[in-house]
N, C-alpha and C positions, 0 to 999 in steps of 0.2 A: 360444913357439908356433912350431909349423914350417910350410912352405911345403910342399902337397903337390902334383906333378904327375897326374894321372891318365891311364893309357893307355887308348888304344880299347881296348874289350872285342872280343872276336872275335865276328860277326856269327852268330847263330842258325840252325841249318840248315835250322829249317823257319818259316813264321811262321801259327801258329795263327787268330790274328786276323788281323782291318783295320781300320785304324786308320781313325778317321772323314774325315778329310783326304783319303784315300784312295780311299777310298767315294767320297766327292762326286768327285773326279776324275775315276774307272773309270764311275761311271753318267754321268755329264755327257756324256763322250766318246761315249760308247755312240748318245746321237741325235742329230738334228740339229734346233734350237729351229723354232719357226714363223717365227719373226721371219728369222733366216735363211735359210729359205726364199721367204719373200716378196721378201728382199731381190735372191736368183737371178731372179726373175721380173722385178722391175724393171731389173736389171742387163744384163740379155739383152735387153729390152725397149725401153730409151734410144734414142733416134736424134739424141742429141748427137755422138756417137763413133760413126768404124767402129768393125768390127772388129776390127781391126787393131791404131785406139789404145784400145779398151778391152783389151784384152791389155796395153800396155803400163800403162795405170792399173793394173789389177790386180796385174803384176809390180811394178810402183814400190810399191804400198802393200804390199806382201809383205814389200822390200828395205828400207823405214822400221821396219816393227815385224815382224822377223821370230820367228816361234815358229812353226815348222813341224811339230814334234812336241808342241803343244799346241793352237793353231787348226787349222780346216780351212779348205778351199777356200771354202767356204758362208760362212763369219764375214767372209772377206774380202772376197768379191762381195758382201754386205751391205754393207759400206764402201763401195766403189765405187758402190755403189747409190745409196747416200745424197750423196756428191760429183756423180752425174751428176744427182740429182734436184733440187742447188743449182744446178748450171749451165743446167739445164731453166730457171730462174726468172729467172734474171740472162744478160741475152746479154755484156756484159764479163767477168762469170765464166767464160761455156762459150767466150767469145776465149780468155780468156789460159789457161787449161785445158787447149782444141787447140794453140793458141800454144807453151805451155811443153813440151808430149808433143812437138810436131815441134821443138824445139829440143834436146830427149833424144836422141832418133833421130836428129838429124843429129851431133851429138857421138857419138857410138855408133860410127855409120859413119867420122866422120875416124879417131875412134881408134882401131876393133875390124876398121874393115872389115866388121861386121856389126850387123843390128839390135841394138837393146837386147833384147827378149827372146830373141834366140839366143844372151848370152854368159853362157856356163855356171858361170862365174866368179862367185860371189856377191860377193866381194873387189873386184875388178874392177865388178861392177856398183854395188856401194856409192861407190866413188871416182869414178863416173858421177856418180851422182845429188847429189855435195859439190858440184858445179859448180853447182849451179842450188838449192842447196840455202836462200838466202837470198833468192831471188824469192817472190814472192808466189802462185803458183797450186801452189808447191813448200809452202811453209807453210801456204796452204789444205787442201790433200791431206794433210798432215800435221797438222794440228790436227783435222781430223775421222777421220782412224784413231785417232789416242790416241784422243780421245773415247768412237771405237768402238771399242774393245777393253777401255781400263782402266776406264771411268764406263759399261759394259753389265754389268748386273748377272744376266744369263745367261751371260756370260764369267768372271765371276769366281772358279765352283768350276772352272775348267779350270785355274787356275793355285792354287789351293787356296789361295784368300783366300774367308772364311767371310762378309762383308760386317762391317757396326757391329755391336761387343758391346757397346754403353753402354745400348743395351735391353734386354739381355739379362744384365745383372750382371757386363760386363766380358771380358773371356777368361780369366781362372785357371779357371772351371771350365769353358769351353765352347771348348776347340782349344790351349789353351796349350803343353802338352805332348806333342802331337800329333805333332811332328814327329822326322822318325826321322834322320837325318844330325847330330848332337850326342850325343855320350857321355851317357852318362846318367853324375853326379855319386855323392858321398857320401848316403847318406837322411840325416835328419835327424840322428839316434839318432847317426849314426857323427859328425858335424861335433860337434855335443853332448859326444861320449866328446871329439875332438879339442882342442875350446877348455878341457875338464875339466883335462886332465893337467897 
């Protein structure tokens, strides 16, 4: 029996179809959910934060889970939404909340000279936020973005995850092969001929 490499095929000039993965992407993209928008509303709406540190909320939860060519603005003032409507409840939350935003920005200014949301630096802004990254209003804010991003099941055809197949008989026939970055292999017929010889 031999060992066979196989090479990328060269990519097709046109593509006739779209493949369902795809689909849910390009439409998903296309609007912006209700939830979403309500979250705009309450996000604008707080008066735990100015201004000012909701800006910077909203930059820090950006700079945690960034997917900028796959979220919008909307999905992440959602977030925001939801963190300032925690601090609404709990006045030690909405302390250590403003607490830890004015500890950002003054790190920012020792280091940068400038606020945190004027350094353009994504890089830079990351190695901001490693500093405080082990307090507690830093992991707060950071446990309710995962949350709201990966466990929002209005998010999930932007990143072309299909939700649970085990209702649905699995994935072999519902996304399996969906995906277009992988060589497609031998068919059957040809591995068959191969183990034959």
């Amino acid at each position: 029996m031999t060992i066979q490499f196989h090479r990328l095929r060269p990519e097709k000039e046109t593509q006739a179809g779209m493949s369902r993965r795809m689909f849910l992407m390009t439409t998903t993209m296309a609007g912006i959910t209700t939830s979403s928008m309500l979250g705009n509303a309450s996000f604008a709406a707080s008066g735990v934060l100015d201004d000012a540190q909701k800006a910077r909320l909203l930059r820090m939860i950006q700079d945690i889970y960034p997917h900028p060519d796959v979220l919008q603005l909307s999905h992440y003032e959602a977030i925001a939404a939801t963190v300032l409507k925690s601090a609404e409840m709990d006045a030690e939350n909405a302390k250590g909340l403003t607490d830890g935003l004015a500890k950002i920005e003054a790190q920012s200014q020792a280091l940068f000279g400038t606020g945190y949301t004027d350094i353009d630096d994504p890089d830079a802004r990351e190695g901001l936020l490693r500093h405080f990254q082990n307090e507690g209003f830093f992991q707060s804010v950071r446990w309710t973005a995962y949350f709201g991003i990966y466990d929002n099941k209005e998010v999930w055809p932007l990143f072309g995850y299909e939700g649970s197949s085990v209702e649905y008989g699995g994935y072999i026939d519902r996304g399996f092969s969906d995906i277009t970055f992988v060589p497609e292999g031998p068919t059957l017929d040809e591995r068959l001929a191969q183990v034959q010889d």
